[in-house]
C-alpha positions in Angstrom: 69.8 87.8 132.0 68.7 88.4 128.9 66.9 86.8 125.8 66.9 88.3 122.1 63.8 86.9 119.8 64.6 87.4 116.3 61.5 87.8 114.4 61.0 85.9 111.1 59.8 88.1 108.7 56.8 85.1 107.8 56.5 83.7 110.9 56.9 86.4 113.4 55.4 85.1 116.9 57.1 87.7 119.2 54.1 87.9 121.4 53.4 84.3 121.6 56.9 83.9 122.6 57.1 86.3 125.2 53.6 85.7 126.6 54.6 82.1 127.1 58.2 82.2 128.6 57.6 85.5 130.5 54.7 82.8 132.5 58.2 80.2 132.9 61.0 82.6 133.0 59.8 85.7 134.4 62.7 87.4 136.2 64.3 87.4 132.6 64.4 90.2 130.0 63.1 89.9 126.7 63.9 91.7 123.8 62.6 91.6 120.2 65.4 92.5 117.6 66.7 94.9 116.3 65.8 96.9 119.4 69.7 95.7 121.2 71.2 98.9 122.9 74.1 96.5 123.7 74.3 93.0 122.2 77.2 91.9 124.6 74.2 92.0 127.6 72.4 89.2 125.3 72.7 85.7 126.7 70.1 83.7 124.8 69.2 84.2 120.9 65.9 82.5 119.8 65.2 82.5 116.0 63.8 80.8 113.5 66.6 81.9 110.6 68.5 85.1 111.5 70.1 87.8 109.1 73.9 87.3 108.2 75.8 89.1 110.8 72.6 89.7 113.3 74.9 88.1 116.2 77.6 90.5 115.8 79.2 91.6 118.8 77.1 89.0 121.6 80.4 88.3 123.3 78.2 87.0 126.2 76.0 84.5 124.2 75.3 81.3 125.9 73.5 79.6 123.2 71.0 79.6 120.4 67.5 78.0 120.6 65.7 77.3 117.4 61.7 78.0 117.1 61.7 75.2 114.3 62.8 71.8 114.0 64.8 72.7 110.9 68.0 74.7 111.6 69.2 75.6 108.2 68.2 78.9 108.2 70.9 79.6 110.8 73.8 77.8 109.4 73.5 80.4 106.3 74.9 83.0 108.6 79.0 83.0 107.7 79.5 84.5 111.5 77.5 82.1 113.2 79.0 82.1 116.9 80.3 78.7 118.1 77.9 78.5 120.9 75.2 75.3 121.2 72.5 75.3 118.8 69.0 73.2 120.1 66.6 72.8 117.7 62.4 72.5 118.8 60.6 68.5 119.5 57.6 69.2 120.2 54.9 66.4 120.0 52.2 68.3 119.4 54.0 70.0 116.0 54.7 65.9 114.7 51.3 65.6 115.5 50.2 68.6 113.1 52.3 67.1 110.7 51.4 63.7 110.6 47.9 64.9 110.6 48.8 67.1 107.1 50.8 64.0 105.3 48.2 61.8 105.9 45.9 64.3 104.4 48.3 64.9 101.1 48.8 60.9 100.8 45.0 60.1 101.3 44.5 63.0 98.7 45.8 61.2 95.6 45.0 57.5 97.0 41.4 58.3 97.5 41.5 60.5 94.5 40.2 64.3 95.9 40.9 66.7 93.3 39.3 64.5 90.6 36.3 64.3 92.5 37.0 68.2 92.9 37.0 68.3 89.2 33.7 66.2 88.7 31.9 68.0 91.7 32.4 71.6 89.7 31.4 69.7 86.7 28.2 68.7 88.4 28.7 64.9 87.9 28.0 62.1 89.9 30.6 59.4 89.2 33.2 57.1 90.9 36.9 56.9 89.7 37.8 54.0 92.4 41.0 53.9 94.5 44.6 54.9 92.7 46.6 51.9 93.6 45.5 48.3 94.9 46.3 47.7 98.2 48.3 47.7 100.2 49.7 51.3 98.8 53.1 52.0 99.4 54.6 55.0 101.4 58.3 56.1 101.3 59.5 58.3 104.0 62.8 60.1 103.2 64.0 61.2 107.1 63.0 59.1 110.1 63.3 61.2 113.3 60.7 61.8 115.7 58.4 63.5 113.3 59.0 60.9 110.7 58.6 58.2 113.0 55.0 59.9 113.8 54.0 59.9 110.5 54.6 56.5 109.6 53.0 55.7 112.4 50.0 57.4 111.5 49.8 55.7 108.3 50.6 52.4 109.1 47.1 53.1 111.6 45.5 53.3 107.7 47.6 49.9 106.6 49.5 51.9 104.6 52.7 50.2 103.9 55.6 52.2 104.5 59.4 52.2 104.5 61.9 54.9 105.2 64.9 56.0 104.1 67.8 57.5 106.3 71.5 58.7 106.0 72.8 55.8 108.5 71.5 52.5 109.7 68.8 52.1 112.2 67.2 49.8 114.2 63.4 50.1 113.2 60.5 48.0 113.7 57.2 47.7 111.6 58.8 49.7 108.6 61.3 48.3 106.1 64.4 50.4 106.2 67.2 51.4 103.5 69.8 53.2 103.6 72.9 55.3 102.4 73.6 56.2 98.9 73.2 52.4 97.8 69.8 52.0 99.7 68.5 55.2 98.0 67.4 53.9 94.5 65.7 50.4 95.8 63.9 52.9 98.0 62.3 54.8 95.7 61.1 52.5 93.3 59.2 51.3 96.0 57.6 54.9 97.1 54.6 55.1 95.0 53.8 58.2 97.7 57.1 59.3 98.3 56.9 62.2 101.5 60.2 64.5 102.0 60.9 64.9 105.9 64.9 65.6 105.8 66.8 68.2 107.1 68.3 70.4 104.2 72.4 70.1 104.3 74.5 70.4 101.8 74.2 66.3 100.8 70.3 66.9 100.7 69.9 69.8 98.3 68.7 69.1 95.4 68.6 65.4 95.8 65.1 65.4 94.2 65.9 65.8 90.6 65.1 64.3 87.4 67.3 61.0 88.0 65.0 60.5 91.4 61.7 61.3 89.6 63.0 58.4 87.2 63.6 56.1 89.7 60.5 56.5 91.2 57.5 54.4 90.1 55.8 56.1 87.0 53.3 58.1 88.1 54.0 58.0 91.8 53.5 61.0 94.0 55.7 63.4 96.2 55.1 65.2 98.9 57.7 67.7 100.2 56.8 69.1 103.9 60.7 69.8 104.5 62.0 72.2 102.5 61.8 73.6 99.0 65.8 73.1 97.8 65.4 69.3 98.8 63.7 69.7 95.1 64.9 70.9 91.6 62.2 72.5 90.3 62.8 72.5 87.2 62.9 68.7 86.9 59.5 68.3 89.1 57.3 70.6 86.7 59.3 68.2 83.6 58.1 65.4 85.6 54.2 66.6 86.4 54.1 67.6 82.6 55.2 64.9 81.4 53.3 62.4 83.6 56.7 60.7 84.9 54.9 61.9 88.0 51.3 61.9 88.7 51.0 64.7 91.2 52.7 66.7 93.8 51.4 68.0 97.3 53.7 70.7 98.2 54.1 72.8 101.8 57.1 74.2 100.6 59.2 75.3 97.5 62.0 77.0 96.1 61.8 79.9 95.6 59.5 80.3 98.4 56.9 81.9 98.0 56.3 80.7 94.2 56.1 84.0 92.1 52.2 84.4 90.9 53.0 83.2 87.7 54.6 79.9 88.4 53.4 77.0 86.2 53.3 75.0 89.8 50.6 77.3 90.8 48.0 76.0 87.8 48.6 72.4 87.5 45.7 70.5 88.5 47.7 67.9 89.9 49.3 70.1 92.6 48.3 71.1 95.7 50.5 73.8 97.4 50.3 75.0 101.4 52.2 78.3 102.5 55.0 76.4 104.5 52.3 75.2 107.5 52.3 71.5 107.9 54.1 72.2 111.5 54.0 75.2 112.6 55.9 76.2 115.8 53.3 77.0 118.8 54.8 79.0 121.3 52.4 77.1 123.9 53.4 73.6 123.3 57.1 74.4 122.8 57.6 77.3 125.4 58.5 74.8 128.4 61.2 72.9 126.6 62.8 76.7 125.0 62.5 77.8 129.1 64.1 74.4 130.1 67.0 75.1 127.8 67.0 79.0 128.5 68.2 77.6 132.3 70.5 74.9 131.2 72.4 77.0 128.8 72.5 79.7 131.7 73.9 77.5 134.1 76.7 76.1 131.6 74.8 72.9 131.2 74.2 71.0 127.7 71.0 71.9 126.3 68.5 69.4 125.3 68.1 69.0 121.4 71.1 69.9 120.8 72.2 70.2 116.6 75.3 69.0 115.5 77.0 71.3 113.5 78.9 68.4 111.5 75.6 67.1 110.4 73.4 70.4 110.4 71.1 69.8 111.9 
């Protein structure tokens, strides 16, 4: 039996990858692509986002396993095979990512890059918190990882709410939701954190009318993926104060061109996509877990709905 790894072009992690399942699965084949003599001998594609057409002729494929938690970077492929899809939950990566929201919310409440400014100016004065207490947090998305990072702030008494497509039973956040939920929600998100999967009803859906609803001057923070934001609108927004700062671990384009405005506002902070990143460790045993289901015609855990993308 055989598994493909198609390499991201950013990410890579082909050695990772087959240093950790070769421990799990070792009477399997692993092959890195392009190098396929014959793709119908491929039973298991693992990817991060694959070229248009790259499962072309895999007659035999069993399933697809995702090295992310996002899965829209496969759904852009027009030939997609209708096989399962499972997408990653790994703990430790909602752990990484609680640990880096917490960090870009605690970075305007407690003020950071002024006291960056006033350190290089060699000057020894308070500016105080932002916001009085308690400050609010909205979290757009509330699966496992954005369960995890509410959690984590709530451990600050932060006081957060999330917003999600459906209802859900939650406890210890207040919860909107749907279309008529969304603008009550963020007029309350003062630091309003981006954790949904990109689909066709979440593109764009922070533009100019959601920087207006938002409180004036309030915050975002978008660790999900750059086209959840027209950026356009946001730079309008940081320019014109409408918004008081952005932390970004993503964009669109991604990466920024050198001479975005983003790049020089001093009340942005940009990461190179790594909030979560994917270790092959962590994630290995639940990738060789579904290897075996998806081989033995069972349903693999995780599993993406191709209705909802994701």
């Amino acid at each position: 039996m055989t598994i493909l790894f198609i390499a991201d072009p950013v990410v890579g992690g082909a050695d990772a990858w087959r240093a950790a399942l070769a421990e799990r699965l070792p009477d399997q084949d692993f092959l890195l692509w392009p190098e396929v003599d014959d793709p119908t001998a491929v039973d298991v594609a693992l990817c991060f986002r694959a070229p248009p057409g790259v499962f072309r002729g895999m007659s035999n494929l069993k399933a697809i396993l995702a090295t992310g938690a996002g899965v829209d970077g496969l759904f852009e492929d027009p030939e997609l095979p209708d096989v399962p899809i499972a997408r990653i939950v790994d703990p430790w990566m909602a752990d990484q990512m609680a640990g880096w929201a917490v960090y870009a919310v605690q970075h305007f409440y407690r003020r950071f890059g002024e006291y960056a400014a006033l350190q290089a100016a060699g000057a020894w004065q308070e500016t105080g918190a932002w916001r009085a207490s308690p400050p609010k947090v909205g979290i757009l998305g509330y699966g496992a990882i954005g369960a995890k990072v509410g959690a984590a702030l709530r451990a600050l008494n932060y006081e957060v709410a999330c917003w999600t497509r459906g209802p859900r039973q939650l406890d210890g956040v207040r919860h909107f939701h749907g279309q008529a939920g969304l603008k009550p929600f963020l007029a309350e998100s003062w630091y309003l954190i981006c954790l949904l999967p990109l689909t066709p009803e979440t593109e764009g859906l922070l533009d100019r009318t959601a920087f207006q609803a938002m409180p004036e001057g309030a915050f975002l923070i978008n660790m999900a993926r750059g086209r959840h934001v027209v950026t356009d609108d946001l730079v309008a927004a940081l320019k014109s104060g409408r918004l008081g700062g952005a932390f970004l671990d993503v964009t669109e384009p991604e990466p920024l061109p050198a001479d975005h405005p983003l790049w020089r506002m001093a009340n942005v902070r940009i990461t190179p996509h790594c909030s979560g990143p994917t270790n092959a460790e962590t994630a290995a045993g639940q990738v060789a877990a579904n290897v075996r289901r998806a081989l033995n015609g069972e349903t693999v855990s995780n599993l993406v709905s191709r209705e909802q993308g994701y």
